[in-house]
VEXTISE-675330 format. One record per residue: x, y, z of N, C-alpha, C, O in turn; residue number from 1; residue in one letter. Coordinates in nm, 2 decimals, always signed. Layout:
n_east | n_north | n_up | ca_east | ca_north | ca_up | c_east | c_north | c_up | o_east | o_north | o_up | nr | rest
X | Y | Z | X | Y | Z | X | Y | Z | X | Y | Z | NUM | A
...
end
This chain:
n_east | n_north | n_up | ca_east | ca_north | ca_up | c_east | c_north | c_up | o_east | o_north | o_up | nr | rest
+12.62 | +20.43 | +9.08 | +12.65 | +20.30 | +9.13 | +12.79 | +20.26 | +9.10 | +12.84 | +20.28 | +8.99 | 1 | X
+12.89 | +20.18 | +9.23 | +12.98 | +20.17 | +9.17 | +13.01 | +20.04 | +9.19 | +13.05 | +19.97 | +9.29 | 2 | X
+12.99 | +20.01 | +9.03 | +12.98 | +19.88 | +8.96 | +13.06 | +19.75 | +9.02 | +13.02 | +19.65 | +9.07 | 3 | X
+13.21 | +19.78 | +8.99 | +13.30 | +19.71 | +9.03 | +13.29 | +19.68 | +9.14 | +13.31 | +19.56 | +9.15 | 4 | X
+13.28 | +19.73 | +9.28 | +13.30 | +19.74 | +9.38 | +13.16 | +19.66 | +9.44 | +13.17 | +19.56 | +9.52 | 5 | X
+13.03 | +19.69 | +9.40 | +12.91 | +19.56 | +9.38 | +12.95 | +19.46 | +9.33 | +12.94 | +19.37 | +9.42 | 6 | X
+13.02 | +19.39 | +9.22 | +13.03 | +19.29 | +9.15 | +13.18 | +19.21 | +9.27 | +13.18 | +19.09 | +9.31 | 7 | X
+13.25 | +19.29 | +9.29 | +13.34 | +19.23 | +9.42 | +13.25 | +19.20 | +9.52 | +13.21 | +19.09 | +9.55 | 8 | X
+13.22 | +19.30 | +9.59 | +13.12 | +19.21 | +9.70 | +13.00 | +19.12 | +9.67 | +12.94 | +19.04 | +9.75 | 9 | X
+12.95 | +19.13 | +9.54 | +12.86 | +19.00 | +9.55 | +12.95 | +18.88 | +9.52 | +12.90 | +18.78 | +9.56 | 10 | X
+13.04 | +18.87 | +9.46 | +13.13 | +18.74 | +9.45 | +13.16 | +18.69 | +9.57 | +13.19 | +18.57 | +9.58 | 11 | X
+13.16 | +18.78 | +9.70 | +13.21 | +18.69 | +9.84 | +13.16 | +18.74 | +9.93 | +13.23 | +18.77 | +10.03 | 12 | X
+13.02 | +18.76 | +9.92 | +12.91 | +18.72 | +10.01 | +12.71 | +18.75 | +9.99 | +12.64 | +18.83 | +9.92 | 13 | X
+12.68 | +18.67 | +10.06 | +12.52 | +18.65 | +10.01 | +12.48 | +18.84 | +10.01 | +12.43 | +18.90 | +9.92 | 14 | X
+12.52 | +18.88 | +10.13 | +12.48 | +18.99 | +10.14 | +12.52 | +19.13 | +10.01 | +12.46 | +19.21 | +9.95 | 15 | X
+12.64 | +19.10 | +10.01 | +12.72 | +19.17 | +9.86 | +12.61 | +19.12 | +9.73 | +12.59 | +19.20 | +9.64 | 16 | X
+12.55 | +19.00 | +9.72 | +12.48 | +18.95 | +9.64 | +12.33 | +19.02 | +9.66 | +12.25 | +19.01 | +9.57 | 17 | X
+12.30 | +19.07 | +9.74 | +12.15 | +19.10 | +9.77 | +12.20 | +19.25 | +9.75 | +12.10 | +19.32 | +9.77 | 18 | X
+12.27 | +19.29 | +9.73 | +12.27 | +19.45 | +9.74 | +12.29 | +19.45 | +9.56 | +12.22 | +19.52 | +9.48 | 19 | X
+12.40 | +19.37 | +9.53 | +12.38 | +19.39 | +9.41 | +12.25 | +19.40 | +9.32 | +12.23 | +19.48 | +9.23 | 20 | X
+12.14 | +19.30 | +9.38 | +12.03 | +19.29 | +9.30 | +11.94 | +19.39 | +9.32 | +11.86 | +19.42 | +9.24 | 21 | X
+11.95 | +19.44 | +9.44 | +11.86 | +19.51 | +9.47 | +11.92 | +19.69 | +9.39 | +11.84 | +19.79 | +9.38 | 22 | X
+12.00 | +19.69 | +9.36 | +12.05 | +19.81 | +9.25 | +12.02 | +19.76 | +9.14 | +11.91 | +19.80 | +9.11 | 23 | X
+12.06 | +19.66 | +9.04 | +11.99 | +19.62 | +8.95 | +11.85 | +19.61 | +8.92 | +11.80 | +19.61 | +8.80 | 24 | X
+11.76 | +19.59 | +9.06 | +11.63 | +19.63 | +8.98 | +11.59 | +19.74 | +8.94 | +11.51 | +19.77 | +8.85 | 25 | X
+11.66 | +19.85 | +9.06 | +11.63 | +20.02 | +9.07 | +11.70 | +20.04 | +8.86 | +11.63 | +20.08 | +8.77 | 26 | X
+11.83 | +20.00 | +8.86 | +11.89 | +20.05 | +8.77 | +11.84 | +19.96 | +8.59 | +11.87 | +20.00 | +8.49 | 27 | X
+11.74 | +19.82 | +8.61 | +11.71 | +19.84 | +8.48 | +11.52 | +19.76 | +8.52 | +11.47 | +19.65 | +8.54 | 28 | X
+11.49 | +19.85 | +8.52 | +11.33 | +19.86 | +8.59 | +11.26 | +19.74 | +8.51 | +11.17 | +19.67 | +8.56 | 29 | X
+11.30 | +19.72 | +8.39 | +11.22 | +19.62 | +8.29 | +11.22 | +19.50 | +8.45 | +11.14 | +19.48 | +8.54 | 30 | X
+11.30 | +19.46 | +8.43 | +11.35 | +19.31 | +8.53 | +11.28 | +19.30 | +8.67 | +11.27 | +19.19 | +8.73 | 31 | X
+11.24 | +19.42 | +8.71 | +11.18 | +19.42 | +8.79 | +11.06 | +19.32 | +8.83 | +11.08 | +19.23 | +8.90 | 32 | X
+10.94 | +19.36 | +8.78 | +10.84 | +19.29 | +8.79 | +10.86 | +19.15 | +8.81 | +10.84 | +19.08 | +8.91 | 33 | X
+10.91 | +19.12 | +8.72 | +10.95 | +18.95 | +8.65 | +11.03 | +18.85 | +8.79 | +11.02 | +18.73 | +8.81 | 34 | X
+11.12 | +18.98 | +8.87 | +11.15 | +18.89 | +9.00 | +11.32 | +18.84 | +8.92 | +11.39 | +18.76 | +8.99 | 35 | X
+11.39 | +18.88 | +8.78 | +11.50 | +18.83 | +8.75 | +11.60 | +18.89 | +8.82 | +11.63 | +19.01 | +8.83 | 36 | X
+11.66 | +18.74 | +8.89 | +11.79 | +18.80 | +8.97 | +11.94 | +18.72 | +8.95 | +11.92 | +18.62 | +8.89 | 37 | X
+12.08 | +18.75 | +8.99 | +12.14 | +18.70 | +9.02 | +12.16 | +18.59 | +9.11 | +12.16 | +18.62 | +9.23 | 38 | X
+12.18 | +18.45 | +9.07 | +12.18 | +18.35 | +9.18 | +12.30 | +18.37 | +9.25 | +12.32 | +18.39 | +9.37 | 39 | X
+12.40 | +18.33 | +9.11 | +12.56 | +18.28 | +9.13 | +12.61 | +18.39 | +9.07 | +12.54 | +18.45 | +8.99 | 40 | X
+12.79 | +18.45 | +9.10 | +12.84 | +18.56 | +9.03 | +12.96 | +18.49 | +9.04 | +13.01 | +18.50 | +9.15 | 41 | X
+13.01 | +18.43 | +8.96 | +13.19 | +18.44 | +8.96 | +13.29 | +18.47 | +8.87 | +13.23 | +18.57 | +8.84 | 42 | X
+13.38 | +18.48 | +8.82 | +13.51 | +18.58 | +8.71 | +13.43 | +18.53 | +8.64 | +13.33 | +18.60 | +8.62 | 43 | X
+13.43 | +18.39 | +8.55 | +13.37 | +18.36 | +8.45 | +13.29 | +18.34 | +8.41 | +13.30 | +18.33 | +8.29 | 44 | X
+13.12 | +18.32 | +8.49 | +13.01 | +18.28 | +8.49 | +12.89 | +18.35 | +8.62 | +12.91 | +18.40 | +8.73 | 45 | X
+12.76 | +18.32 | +8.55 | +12.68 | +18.39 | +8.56 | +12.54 | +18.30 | +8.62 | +12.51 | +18.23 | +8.52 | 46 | X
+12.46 | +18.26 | +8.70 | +12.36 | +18.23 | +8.71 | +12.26 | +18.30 | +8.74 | +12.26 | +18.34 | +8.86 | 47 | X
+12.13 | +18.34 | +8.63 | +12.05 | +18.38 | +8.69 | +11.93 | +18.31 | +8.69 | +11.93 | +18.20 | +8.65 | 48 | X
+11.79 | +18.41 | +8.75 | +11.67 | +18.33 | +8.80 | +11.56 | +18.40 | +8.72 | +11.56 | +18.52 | +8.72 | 49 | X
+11.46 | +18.34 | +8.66 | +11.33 | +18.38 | +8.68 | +11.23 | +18.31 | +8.79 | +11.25 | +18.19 | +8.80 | 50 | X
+11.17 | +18.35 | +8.84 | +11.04 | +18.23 | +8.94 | +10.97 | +18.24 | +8.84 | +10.96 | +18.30 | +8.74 | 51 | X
+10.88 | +18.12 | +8.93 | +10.79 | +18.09 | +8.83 | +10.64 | +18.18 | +8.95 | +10.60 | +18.15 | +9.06 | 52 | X
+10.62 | +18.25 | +8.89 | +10.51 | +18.35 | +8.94 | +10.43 | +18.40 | +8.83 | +10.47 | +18.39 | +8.71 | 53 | X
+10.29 | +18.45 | +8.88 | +10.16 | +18.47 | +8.83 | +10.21 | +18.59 | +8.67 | +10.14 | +18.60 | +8.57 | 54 | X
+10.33 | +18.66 | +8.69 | +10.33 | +18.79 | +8.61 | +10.41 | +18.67 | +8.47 | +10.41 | +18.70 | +8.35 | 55 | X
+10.47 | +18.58 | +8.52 | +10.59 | +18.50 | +8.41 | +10.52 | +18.40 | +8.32 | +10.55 | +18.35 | +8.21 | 56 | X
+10.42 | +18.37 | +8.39 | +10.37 | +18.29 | +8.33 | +10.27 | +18.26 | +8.20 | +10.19 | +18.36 | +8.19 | 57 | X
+10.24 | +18.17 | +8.13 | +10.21 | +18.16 | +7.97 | +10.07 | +18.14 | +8.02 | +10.03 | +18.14 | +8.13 | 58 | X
+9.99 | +18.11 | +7.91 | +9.83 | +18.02 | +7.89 | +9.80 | +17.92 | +7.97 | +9.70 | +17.91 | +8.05 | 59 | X
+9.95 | +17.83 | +7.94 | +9.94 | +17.68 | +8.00 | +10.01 | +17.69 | +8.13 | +10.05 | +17.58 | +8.17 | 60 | X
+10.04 | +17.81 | +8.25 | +10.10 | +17.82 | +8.36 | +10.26 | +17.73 | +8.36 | +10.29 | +17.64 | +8.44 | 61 | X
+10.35 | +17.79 | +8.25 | +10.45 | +17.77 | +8.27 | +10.55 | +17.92 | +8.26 | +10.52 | +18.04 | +8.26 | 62 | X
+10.64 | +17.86 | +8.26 | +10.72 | +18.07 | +8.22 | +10.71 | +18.02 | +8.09 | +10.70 | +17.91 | +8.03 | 63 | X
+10.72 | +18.20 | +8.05 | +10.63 | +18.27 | +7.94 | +10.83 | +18.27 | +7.85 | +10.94 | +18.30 | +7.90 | 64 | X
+10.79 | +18.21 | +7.68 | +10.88 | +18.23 | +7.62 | +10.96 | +18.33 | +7.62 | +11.08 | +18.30 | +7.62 | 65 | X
+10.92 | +18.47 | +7.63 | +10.98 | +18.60 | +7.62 | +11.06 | +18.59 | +7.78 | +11.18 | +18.62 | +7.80 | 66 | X
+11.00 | +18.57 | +7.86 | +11.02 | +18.62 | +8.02 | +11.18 | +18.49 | +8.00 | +11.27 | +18.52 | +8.08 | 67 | X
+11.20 | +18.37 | +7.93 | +11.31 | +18.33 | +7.96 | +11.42 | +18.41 | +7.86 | +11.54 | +18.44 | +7.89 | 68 | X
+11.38 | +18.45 | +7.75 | +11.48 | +18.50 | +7.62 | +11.53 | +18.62 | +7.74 | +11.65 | +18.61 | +7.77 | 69 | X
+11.46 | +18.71 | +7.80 | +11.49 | +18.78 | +7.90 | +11.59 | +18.75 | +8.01 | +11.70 | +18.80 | +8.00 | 70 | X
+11.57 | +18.67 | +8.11 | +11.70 | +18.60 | +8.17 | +11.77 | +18.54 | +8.11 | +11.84 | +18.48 | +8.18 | 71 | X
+11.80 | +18.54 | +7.92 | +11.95 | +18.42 | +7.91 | +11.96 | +18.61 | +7.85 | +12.08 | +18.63 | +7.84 | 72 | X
+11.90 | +18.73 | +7.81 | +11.95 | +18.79 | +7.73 | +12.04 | +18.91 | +7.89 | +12.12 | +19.00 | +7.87 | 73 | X
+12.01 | +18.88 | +7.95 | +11.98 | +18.97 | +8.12 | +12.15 | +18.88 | +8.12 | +12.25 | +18.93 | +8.09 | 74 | X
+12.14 | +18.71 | +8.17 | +12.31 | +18.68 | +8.18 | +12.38 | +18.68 | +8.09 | +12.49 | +18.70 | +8.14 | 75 | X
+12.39 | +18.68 | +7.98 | +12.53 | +18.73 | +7.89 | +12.52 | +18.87 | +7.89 | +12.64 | +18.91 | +7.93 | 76 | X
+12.47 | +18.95 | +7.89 | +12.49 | +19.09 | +7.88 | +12.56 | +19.15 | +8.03 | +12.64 | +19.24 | +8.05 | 77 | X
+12.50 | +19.08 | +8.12 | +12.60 | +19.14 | +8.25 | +12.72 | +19.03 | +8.28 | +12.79 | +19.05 | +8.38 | 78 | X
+12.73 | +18.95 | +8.23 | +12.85 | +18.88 | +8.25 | +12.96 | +18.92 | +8.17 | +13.08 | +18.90 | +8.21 | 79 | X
+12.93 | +18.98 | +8.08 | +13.01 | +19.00 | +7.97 | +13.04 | +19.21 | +8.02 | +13.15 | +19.24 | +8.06 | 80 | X
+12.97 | +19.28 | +8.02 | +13.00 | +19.38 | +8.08 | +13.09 | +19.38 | +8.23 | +13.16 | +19.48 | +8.27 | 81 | X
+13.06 | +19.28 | +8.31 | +13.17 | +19.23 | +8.42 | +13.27 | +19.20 | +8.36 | +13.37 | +19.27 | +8.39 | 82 | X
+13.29 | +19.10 | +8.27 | +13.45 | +19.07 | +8.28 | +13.51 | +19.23 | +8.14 | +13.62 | +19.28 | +8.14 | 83 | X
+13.46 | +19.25 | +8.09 | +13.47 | +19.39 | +7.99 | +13.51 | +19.51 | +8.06 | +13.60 | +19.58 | +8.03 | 84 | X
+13.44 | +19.51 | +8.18 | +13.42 | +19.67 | +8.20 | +13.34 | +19.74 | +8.15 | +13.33 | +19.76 | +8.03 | 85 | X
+13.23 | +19.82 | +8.26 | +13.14 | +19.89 | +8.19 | +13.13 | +20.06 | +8.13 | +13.05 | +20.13 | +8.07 | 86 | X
+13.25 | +20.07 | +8.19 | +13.29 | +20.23 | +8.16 | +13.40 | +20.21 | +8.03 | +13.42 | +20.31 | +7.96 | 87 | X
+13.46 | +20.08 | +7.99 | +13.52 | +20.09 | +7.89 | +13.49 | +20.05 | +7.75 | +13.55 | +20.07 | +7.64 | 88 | X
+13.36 | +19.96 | +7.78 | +13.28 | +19.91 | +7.63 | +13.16 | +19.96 | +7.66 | +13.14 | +20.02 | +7.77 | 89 | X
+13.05 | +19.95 | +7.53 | +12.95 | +19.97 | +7.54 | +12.89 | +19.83 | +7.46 | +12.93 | +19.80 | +7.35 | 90 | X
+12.77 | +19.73 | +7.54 | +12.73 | +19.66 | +7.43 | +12.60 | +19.70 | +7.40 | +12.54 | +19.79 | +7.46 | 91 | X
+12.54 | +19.64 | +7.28 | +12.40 | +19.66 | +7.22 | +12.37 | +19.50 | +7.17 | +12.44 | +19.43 | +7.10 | 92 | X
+12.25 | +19.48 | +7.21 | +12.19 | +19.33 | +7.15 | +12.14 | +19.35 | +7.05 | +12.05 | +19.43 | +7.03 | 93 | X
+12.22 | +19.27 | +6.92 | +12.19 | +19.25 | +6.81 | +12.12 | +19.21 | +6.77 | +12.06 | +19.26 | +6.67 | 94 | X
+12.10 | +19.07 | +6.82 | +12.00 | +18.99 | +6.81 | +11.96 | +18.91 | +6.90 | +12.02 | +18.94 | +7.00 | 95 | X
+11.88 | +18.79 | +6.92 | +11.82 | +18.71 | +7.01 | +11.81 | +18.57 | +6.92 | +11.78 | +18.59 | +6.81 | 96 | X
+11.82 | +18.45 | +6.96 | +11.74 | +18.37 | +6.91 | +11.73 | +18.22 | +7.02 | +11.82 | +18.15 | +7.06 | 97 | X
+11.64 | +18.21 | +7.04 | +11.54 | +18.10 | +7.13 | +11.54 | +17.92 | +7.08 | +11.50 | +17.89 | +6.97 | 98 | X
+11.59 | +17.84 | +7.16 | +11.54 | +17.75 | +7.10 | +11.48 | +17.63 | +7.21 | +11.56 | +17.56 | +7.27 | 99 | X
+11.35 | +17.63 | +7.23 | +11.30 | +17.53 | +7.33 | +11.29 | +17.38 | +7.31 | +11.26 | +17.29 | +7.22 | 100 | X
+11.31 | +17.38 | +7.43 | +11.32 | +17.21 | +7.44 | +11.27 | +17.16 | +7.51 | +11.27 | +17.04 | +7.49 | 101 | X
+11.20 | +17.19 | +7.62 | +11.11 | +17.14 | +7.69 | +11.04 | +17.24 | +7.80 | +11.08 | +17.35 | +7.84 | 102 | X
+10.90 | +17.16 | +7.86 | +10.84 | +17.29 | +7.89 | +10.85 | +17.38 | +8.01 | +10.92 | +17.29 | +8.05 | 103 | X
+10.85 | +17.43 | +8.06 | +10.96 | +17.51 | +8.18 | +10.78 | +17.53 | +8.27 | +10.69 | +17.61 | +8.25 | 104 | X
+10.78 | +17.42 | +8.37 | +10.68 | +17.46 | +8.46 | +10.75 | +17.45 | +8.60 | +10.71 | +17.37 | +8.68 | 105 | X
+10.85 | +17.54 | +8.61 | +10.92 | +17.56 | +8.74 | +10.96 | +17.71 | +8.71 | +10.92 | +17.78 | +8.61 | 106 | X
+11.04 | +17.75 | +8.80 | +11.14 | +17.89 | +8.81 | +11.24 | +17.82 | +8.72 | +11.25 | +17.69 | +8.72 | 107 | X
+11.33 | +17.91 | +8.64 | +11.42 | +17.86 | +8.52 | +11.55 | +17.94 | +8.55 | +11.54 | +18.06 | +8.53 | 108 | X
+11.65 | +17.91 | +8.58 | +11.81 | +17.96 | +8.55 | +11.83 | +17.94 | +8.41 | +11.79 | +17.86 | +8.32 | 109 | X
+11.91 | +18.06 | +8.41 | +11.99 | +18.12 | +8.28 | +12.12 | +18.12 | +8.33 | +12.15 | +18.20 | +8.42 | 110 | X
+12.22 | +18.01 | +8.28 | +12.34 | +18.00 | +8.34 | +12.42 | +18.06 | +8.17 | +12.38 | +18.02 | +8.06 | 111 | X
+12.53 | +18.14 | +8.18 | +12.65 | +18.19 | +8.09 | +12.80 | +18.18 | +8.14 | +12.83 | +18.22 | +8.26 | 112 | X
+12.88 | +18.14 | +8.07 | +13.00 | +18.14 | +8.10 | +13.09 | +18.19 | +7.98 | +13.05 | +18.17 | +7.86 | 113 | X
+13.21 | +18.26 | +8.02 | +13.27 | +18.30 | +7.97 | +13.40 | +18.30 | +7.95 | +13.43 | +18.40 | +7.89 | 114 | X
+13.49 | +18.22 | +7.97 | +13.67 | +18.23 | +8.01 | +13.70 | +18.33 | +7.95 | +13.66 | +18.37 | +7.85 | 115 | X
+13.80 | +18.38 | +8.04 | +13.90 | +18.53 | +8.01 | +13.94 | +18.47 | +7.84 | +13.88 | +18.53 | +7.75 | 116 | X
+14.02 | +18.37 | +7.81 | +14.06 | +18.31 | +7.70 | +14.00 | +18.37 | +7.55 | +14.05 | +18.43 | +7.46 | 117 | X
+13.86 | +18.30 | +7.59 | +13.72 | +18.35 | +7.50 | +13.73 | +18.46 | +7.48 | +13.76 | +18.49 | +7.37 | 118 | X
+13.72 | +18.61 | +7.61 | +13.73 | +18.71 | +7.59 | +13.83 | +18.75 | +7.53 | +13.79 | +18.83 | +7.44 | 119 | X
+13.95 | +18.74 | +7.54 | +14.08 | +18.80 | +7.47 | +14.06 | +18.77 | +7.34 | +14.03 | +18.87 | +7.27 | 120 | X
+14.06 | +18.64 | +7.28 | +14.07 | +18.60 | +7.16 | +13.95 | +18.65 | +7.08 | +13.98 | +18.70 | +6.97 | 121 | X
+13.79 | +18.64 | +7.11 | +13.71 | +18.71 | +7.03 | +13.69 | +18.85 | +7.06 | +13.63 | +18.92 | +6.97 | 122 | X
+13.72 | +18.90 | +7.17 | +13.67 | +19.03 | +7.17 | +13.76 | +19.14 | +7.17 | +13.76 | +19.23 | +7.10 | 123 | X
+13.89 | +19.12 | +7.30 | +13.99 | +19.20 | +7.27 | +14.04 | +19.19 | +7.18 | +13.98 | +19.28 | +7.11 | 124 | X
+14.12 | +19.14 | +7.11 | +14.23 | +19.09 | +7.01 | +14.17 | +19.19 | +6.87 | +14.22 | +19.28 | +6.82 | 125 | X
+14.02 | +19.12 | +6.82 | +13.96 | +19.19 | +6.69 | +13.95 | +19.31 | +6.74 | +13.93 | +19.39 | +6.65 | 126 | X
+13.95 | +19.39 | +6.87 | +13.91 | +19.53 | +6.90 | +14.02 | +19.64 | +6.86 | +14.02 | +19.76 | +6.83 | 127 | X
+14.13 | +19.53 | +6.86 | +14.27 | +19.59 | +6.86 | +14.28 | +19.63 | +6.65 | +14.38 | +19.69 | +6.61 | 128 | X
+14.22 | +19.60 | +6.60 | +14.24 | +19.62 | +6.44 | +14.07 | +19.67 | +6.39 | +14.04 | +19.70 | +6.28 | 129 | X
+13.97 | +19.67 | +6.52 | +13.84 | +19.70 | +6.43 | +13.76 | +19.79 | +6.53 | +13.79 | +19.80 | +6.65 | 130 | X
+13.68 | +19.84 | +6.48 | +13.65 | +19.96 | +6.59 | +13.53 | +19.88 | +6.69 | +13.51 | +19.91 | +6.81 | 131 | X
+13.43 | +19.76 | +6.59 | +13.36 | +19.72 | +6.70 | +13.39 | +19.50 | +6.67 | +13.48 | +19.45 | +6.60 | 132 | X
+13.31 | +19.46 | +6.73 | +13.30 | +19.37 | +6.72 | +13.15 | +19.29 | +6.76 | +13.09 | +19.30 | +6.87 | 133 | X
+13.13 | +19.21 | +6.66 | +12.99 | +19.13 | +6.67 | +13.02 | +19.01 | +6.77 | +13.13 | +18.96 | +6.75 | 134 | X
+12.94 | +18.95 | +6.87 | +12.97 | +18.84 | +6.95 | +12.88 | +18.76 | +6.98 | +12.80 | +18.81 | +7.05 | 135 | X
+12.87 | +18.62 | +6.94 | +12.76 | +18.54 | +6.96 | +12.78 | +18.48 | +7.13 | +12.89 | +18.46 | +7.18 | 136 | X
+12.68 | +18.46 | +7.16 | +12.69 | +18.36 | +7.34 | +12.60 | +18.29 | +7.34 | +12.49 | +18.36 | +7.32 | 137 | X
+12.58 | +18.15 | +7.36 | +12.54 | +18.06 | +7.39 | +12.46 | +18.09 | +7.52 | +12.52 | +18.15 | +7.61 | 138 | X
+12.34 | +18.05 | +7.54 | +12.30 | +18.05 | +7.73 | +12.19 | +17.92 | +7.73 | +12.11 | +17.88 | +7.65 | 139 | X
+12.23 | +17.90 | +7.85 | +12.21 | +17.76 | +7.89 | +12.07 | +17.75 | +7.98 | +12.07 | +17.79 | +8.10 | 140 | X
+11.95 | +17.71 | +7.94 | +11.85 | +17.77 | +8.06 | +11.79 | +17.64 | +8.09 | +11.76 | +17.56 | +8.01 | 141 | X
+11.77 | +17.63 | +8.22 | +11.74 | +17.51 | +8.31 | +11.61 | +17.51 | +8.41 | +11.59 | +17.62 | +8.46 | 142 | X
+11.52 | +17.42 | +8.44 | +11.43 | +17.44 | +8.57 | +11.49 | +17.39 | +8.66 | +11.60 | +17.34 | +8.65 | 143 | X
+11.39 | +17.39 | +8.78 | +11.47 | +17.33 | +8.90 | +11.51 | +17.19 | +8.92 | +11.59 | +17.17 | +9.01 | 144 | X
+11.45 | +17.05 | +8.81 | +11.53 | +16.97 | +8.84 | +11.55 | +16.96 | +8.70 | +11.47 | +16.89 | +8.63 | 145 | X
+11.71 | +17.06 | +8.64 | +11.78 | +17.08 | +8.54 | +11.77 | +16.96 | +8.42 | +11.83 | +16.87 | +8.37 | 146 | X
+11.63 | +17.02 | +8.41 | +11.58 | +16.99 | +8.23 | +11.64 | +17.06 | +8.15 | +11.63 | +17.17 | +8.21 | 147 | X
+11.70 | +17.08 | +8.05 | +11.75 | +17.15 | +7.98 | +11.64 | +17.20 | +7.91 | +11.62 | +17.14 | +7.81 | 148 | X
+11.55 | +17.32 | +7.92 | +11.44 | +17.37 | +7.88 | +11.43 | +17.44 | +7.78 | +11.33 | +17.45 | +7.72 | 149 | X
+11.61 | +17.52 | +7.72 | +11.58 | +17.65 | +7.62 | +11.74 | +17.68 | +7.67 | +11.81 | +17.70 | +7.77 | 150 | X
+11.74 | +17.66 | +7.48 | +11.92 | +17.78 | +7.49 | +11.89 | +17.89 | +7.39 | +11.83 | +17.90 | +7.28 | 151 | X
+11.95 | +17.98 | +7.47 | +11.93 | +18.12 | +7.41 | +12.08 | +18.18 | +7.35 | +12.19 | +18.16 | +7.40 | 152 | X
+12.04 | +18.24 | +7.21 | +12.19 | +18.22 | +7.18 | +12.13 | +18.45 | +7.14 | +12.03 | +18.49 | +7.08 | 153 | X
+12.24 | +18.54 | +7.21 | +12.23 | +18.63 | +7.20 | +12.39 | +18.72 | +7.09 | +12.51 | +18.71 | +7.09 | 154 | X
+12.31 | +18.78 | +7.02 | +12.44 | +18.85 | +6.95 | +12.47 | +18.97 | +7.00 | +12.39 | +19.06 | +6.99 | 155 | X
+12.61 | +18.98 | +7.07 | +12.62 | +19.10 | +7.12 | +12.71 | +19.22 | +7.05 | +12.83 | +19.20 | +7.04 | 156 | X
+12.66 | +19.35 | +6.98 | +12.77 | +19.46 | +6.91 | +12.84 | +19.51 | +7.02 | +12.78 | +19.56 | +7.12 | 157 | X
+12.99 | +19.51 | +7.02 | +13.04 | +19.56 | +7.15 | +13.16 | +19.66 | +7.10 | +13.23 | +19.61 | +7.01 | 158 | X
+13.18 | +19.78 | +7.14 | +13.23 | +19.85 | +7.09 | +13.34 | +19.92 | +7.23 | +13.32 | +19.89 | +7.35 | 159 | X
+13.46 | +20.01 | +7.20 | +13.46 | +20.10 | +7.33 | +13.36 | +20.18 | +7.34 | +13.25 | +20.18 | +7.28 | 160 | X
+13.40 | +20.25 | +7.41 | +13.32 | +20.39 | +7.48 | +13.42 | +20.50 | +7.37 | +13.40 | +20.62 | +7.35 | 161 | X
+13.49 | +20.44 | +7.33 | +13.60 | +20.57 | +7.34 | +13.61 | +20.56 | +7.20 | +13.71 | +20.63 | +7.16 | 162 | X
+13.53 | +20.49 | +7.07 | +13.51 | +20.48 | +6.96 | +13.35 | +20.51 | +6.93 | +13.31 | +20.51 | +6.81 | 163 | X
+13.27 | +20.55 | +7.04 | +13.12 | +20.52 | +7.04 | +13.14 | +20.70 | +6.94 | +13.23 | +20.79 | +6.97 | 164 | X
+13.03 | +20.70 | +6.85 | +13.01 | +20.85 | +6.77 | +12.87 | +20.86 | +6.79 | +12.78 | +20.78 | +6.76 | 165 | X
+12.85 | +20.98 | +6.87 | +12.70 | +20.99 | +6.91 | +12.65 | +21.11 | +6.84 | +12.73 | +21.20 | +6.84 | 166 | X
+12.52 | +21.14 | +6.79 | +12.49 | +21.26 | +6.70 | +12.44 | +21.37 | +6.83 | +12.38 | +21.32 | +6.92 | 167 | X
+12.46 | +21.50 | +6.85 | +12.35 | +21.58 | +6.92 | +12.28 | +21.62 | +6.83 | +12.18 | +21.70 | +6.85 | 168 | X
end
């Protein structure tokens, strides 16, 4: 798949947007089921979706805590490999942490943003004296009439490719 050239055409048009997603579910199968897609794609920010369907949903017929940590952990990790580059870093989720606020009985956006700024100063800049770097992100998750339902705050290890040491 070639990444860049998806992530260009879903930025300028619906259709570039539907092709994207539809490689993304082929390419990380977890996301599949769940229906998590790209809404919005632009340089700095990210919107994605869960619906609210029979597979997402909790006890009480709302989306299921895990199925949102998954869409805020799904937008910083590809937003962040978009403006990175994915042949030139590698990230790994560190950690996850959840904090709900209210109860999500709709389909829920995971919105992230990023400014180039943010990226230079925490990620490039320490890459240039350290071999990896730890990165916290904020994500913003909303229902359809934007309750602020759950911010997901994800730690991302981000390293190059070209420092990665792999054992055979």
């Amino acid at each position: 798949m070639n990444f860049e050239k998806y992530i260009k055409d879903a930025k300028e048009s619906k259709f570039g947007l539907w092709k994207l997603n539809f490689g993304l579910f082929r390419m990380i199968p977890f996301n599949k089921p769940h229906g998590i897609k790209i809404l919005e794609l632009n340089d700095n920010s990210v919107k994605t979706i869960i619906p609210l369907k029979r597979k997402n949903m909790n006890h009480i017929k709302g989306i299921h805590a895990c199925g949102m940590a998954t869409a805020a952990e799904f937008a910083s990790g590809f937003q962040l490999l978009t403006q990175l580059g994915p042949r030139k870093y590698r990230l790994i989720m560190e950690s996850l942490e959840m904090v709900y606020h209210y109860q999500a009985k709709t389909a829920i956006t995971a919105e992230f943003e990023a400014a180039d700024e943010w990226i230079a100063a925490v990620i490039k800049k320490p890459l240039e004296t350290s071999e990896s770097v730890l990165v916290k992100c904020e994500i913003m998750l909303y229902d359809t009439d934007r309750n602020h339902v759950a911010t997901g705050y994800t730690n991302w290890h981000i390293k190059p490719w070209a420092k990665v040491k792999t054992k055979l």
